[in-house]
N, CA, C and O atoms as CSV, one atom per row, in Angstrom:
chain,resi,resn,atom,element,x,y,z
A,1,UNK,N,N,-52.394,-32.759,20.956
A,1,UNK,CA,C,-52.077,-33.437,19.712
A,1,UNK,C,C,-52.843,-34.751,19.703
A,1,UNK,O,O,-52.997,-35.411,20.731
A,2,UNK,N,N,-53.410,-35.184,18.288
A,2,UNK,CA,C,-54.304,-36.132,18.614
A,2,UNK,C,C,-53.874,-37.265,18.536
A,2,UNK,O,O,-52.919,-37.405,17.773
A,3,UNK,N,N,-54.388,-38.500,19.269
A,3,UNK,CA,C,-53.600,-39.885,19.313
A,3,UNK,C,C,-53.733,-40.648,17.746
A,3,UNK,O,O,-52.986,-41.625,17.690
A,4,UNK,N,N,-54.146,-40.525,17.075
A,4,UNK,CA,C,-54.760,-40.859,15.743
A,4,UNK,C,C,-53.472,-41.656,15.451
A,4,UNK,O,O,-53.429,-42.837,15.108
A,5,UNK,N,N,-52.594,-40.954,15.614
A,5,UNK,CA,C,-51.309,-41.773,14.872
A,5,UNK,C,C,-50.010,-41.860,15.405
A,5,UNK,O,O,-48.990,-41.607,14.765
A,6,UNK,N,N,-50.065,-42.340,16.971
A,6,UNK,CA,C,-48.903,-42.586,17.807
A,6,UNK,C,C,-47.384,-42.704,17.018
A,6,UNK,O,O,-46.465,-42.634,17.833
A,7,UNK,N,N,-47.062,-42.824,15.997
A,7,UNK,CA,C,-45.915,-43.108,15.341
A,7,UNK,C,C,-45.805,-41.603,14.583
A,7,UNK,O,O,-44.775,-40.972,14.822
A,8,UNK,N,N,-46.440,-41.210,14.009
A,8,UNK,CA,C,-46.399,-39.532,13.516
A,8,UNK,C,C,-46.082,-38.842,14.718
A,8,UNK,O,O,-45.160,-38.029,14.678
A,9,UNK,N,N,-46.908,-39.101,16.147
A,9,UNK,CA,C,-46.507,-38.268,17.223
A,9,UNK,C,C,-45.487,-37.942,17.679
A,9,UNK,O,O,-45.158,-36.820,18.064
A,10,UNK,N,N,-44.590,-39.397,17.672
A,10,UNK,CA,C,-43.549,-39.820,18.220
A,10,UNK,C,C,-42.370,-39.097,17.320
A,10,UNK,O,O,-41.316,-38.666,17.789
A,11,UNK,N,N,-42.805,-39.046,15.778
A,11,UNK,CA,C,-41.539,-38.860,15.299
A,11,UNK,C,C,-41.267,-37.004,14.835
A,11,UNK,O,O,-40.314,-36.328,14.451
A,12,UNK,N,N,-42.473,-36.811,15.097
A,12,UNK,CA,C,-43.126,-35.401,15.444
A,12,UNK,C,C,-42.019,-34.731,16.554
A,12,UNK,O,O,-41.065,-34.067,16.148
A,13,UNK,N,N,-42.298,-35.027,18.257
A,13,UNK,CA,C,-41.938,-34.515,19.342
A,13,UNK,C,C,-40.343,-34.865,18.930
A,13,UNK,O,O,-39.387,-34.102,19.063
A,14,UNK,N,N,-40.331,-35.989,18.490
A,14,UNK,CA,C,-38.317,-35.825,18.306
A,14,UNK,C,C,-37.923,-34.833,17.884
A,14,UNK,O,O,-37.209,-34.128,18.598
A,15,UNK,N,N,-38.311,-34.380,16.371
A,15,UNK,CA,C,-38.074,-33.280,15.864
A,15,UNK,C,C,-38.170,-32.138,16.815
A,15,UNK,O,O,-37.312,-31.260,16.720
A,16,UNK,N,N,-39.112,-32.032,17.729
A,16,UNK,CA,C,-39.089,-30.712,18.292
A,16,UNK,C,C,-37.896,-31.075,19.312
A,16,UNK,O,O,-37.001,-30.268,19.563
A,17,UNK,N,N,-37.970,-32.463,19.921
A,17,UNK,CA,C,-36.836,-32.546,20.747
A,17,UNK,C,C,-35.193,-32.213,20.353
A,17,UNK,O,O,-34.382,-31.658,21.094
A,18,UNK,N,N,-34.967,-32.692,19.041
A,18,UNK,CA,C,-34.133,-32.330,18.273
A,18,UNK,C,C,-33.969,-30.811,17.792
A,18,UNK,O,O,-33.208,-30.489,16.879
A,19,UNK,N,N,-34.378,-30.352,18.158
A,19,UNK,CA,C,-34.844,-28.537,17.524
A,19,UNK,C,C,-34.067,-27.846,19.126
A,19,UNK,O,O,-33.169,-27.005,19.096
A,20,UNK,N,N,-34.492,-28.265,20.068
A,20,UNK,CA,C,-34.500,-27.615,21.498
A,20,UNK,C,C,-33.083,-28.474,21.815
A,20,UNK,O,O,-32.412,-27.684,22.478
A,21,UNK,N,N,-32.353,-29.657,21.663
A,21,UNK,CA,C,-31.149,-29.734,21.697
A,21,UNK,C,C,-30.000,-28.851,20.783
A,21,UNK,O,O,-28.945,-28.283,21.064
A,22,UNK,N,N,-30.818,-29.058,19.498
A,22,UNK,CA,C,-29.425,-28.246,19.124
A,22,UNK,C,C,-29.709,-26.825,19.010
A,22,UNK,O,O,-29.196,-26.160,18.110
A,23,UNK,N,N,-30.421,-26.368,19.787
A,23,UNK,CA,C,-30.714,-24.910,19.601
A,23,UNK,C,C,-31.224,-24.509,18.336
A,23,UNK,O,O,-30.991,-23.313,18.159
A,24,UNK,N,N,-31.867,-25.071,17.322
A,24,UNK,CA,C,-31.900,-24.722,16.069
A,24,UNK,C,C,-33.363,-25.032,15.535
A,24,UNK,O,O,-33.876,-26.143,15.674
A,25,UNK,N,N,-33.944,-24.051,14.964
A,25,UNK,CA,C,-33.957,-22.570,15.400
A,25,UNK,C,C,-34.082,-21.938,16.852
A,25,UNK,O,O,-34.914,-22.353,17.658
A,26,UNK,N,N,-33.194,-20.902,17.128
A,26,UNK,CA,C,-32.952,-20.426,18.641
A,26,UNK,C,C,-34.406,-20.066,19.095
A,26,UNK,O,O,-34.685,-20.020,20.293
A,27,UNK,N,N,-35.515,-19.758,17.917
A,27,UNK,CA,C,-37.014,-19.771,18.873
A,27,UNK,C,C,-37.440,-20.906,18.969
A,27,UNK,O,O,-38.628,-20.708,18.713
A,28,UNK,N,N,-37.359,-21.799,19.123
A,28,UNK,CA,C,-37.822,-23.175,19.402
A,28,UNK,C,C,-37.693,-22.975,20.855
A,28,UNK,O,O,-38.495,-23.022,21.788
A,29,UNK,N,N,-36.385,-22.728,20.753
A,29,UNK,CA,C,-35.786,-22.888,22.491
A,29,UNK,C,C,-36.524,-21.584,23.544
A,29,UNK,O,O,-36.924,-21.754,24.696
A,30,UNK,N,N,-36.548,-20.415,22.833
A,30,UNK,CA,C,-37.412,-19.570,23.406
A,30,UNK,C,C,-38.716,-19.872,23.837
A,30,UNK,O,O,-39.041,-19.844,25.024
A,31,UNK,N,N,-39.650,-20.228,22.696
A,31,UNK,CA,C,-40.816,-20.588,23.338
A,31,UNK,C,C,-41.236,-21.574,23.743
A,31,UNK,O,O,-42.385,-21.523,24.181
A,32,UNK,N,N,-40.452,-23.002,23.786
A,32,UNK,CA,C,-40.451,-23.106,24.878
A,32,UNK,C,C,-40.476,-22.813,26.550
A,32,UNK,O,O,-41.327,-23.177,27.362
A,33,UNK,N,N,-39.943,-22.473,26.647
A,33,UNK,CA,C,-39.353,-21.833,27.838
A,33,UNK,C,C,-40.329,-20.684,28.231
A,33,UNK,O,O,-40.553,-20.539,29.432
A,34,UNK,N,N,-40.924,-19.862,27.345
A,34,UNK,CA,C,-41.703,-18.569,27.116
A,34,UNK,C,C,-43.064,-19.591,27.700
A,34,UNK,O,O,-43.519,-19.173,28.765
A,35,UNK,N,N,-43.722,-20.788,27.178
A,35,UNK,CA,C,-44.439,-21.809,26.917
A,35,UNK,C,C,-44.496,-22.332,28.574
A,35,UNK,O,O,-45.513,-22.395,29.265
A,36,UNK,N,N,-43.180,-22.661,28.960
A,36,UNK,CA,C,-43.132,-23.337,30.455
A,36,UNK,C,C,-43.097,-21.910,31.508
A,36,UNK,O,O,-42.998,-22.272,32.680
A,37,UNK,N,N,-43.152,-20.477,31.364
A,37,UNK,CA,C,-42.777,-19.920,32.018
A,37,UNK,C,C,-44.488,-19.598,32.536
A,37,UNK,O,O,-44.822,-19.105,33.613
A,38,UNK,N,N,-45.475,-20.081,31.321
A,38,UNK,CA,C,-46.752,-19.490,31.171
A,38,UNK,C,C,-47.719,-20.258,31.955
A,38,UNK,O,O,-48.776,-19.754,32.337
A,39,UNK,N,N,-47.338,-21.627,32.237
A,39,UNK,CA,C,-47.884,-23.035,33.089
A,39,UNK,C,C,-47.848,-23.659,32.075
A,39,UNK,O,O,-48.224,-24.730,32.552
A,40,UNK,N,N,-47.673,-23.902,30.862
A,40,UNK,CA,C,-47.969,-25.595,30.037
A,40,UNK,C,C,-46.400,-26.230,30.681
A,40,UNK,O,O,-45.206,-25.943,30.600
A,41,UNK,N,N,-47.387,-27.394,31.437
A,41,UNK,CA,C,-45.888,-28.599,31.248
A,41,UNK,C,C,-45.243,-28.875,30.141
A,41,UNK,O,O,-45.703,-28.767,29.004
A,42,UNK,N,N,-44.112,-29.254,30.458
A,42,UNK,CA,C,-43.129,-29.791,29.364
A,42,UNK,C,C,-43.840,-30.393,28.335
A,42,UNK,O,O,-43.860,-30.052,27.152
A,43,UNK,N,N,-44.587,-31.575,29.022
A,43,UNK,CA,C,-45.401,-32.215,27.436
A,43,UNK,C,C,-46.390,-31.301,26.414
A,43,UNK,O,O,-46.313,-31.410,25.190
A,44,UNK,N,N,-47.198,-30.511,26.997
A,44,UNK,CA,C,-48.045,-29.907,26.717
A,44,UNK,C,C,-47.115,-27.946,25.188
A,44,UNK,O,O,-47.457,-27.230,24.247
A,45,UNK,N,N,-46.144,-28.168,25.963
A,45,UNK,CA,C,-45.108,-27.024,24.956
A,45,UNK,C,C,-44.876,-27.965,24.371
A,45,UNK,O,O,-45.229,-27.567,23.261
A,46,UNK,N,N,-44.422,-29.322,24.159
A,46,UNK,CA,C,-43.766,-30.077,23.146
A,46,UNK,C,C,-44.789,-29.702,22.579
A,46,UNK,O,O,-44.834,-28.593,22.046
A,47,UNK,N,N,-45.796,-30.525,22.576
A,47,UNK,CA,C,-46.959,-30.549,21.257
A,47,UNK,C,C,-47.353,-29.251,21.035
A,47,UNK,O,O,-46.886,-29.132,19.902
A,48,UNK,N,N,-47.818,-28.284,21.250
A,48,UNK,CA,C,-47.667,-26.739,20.574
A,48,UNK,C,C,-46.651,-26.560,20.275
A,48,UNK,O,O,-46.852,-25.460,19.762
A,49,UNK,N,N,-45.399,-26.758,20.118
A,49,UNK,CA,C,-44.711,-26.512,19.276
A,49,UNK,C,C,-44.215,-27.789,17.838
A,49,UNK,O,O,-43.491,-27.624,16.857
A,50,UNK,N,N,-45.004,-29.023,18.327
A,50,UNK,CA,C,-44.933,-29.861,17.266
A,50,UNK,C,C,-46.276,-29.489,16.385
A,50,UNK,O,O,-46.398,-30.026,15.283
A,51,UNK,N,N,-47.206,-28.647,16.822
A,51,UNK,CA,C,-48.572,-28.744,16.100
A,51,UNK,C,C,-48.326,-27.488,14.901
A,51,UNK,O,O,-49.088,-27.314,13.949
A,52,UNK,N,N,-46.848,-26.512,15.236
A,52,UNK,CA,C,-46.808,-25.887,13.909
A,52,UNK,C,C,-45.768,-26.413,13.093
A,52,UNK,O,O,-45.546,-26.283,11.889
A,53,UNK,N,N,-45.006,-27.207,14.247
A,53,UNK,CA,C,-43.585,-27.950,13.142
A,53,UNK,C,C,-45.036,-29.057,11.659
A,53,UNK,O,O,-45.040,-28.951,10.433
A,54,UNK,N,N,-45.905,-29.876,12.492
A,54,UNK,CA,C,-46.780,-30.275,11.432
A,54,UNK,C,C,-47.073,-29.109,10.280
A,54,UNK,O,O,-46.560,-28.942,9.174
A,55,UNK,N,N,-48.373,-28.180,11.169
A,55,UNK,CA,C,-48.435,-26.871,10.347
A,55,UNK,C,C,-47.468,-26.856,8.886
A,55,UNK,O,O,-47.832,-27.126,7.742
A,56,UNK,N,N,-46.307,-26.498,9.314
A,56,UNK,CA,C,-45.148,-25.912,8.114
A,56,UNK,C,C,-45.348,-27.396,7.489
A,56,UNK,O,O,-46.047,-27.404,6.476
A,57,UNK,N,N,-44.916,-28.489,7.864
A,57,UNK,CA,C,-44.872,-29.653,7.309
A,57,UNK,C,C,-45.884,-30.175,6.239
A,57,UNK,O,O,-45.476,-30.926,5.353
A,58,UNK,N,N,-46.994,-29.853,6.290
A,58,UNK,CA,C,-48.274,-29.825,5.696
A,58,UNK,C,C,-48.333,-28.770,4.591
A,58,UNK,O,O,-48.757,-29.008,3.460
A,59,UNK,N,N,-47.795,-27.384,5.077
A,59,UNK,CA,C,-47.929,-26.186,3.498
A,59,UNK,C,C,-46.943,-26.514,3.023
A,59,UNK,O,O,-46.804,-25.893,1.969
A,60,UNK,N,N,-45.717,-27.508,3.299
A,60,UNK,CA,C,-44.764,-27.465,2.432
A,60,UNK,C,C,-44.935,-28.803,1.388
A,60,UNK,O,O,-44.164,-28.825,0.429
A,61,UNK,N,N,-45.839,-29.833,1.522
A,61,UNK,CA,C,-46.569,-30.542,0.948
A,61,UNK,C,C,-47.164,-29.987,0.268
A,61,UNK,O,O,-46.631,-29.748,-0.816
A,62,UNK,N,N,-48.680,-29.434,0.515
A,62,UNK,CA,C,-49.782,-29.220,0.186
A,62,UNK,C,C,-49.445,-28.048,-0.837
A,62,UNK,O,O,-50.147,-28.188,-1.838
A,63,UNK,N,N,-48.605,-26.935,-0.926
A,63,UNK,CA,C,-48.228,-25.941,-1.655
A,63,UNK,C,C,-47.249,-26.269,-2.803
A,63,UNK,O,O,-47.448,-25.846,-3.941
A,64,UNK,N,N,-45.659,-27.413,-2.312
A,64,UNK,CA,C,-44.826,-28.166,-2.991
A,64,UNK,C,C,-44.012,-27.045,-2.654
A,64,UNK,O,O,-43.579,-26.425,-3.626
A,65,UNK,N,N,-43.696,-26.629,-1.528
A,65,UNK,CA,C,-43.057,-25.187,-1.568
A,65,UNK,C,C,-42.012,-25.295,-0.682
A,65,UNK,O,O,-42.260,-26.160,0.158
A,66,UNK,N,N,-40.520,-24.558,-0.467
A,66,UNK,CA,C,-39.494,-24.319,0.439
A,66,UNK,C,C,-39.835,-24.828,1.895
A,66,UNK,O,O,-40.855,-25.508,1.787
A,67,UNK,N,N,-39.509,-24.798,2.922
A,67,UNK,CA,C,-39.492,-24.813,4.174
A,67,UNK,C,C,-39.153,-23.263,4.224
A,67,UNK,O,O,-38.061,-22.808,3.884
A,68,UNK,N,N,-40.693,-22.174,4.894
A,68,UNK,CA,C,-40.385,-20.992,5.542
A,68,UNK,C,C,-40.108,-20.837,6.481
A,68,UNK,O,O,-41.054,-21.035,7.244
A,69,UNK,N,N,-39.141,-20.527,7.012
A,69,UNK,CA,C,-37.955,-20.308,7.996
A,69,UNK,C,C,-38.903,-19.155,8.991
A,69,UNK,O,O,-39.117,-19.273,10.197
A,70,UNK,N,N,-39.335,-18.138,8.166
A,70,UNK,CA,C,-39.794,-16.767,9.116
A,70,UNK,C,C,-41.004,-17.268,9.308
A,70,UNK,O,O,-41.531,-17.060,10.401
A,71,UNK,N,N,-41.609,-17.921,8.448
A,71,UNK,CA,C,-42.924,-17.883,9.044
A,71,UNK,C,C,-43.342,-19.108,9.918
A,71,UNK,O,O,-44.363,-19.134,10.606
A,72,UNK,N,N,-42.430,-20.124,9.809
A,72,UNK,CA,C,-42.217,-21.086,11.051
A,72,UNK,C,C,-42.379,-20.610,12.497
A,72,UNK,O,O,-43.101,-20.992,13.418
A,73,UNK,N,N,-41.020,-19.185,12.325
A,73,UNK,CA,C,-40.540,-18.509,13.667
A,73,UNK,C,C,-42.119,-17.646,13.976
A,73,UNK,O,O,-42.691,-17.779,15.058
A,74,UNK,N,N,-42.547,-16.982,13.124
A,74,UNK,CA,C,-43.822,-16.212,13.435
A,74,UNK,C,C,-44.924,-16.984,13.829
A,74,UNK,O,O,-45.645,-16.319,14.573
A,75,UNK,N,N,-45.293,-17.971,13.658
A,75,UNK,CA,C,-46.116,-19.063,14.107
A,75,UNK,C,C,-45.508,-19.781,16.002
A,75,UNK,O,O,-46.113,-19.917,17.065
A,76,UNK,N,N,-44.392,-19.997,15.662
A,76,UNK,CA,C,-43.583,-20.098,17.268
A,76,UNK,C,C,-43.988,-19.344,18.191
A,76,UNK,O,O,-44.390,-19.797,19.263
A,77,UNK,N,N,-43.929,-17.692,17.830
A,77,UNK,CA,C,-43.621,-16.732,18.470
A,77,UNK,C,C,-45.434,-16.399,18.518
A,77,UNK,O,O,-45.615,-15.438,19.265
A,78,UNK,N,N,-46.701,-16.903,17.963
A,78,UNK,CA,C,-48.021,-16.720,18.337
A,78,UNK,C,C,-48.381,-17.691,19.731
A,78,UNK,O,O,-49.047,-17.354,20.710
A,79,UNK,N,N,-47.719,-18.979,19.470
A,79,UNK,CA,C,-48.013,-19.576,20.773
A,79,UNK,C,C,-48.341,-19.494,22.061
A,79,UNK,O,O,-47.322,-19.361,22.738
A,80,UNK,N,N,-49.734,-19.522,22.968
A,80,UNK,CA,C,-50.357,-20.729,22.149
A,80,UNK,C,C,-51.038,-20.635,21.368
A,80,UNK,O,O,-51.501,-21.711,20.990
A,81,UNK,N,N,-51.412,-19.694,20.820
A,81,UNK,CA,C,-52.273,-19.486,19.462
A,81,UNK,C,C,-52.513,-19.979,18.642
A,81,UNK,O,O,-51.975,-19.309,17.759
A,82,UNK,N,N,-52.953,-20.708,18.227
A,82,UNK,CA,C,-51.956,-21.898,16.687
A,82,UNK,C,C,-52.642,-21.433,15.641
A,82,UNK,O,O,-53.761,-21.044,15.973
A,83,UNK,N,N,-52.392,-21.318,14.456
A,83,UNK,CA,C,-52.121,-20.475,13.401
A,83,UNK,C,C,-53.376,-21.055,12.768
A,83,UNK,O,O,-53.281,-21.072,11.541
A,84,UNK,N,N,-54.565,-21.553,13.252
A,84,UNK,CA,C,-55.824,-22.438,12.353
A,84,UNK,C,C,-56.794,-21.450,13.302
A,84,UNK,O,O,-57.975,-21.342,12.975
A,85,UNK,N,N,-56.358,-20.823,14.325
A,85,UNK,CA,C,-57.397,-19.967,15.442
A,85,UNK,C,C,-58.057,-18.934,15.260
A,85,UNK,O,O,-58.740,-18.470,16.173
């Protein structure tokens, strides 16, 4: 994830940190874990999984559209793949 904007980063990884505390969505917590089982350190799964929480964050701007729930999880579940690859 790029340093460009240490305060986006920051408030970025909460969200994912916040995602993996409350279990919500339960694939957050999966791939994680799927993520650490593969060798990425802890930091390194945060940000693949903050680089599609952006992702969604960006088409739901850029489109003016819902937050997609499935296609959040289907983007999760490509990791590390990231959905621009």
């Amino acid at each position: 994830m790029s340093e460009a904007n240490p305060a986006l980063k920051t408030a970025v990884l909460k969200a994912v940190d916040e995602q993996l505390q409350k279990n919500e969505p339960p694939e957050t917590n999966k791939t994680y874990k799927r993520l650490r089982r593969k060798g990425y350190s802890h930091q390194e799964a945060r940000e693949l999984i903050a680089a599609i929480l952006l992702a969604e964050m960006y088409d739901i701007i850029k489109y003016q559209r819902d937050h997609d729930e499935q296609k959040y999880v289907k983007n999760l579940k490509r990791l590390p793949t990231l959905p621009w690859d």
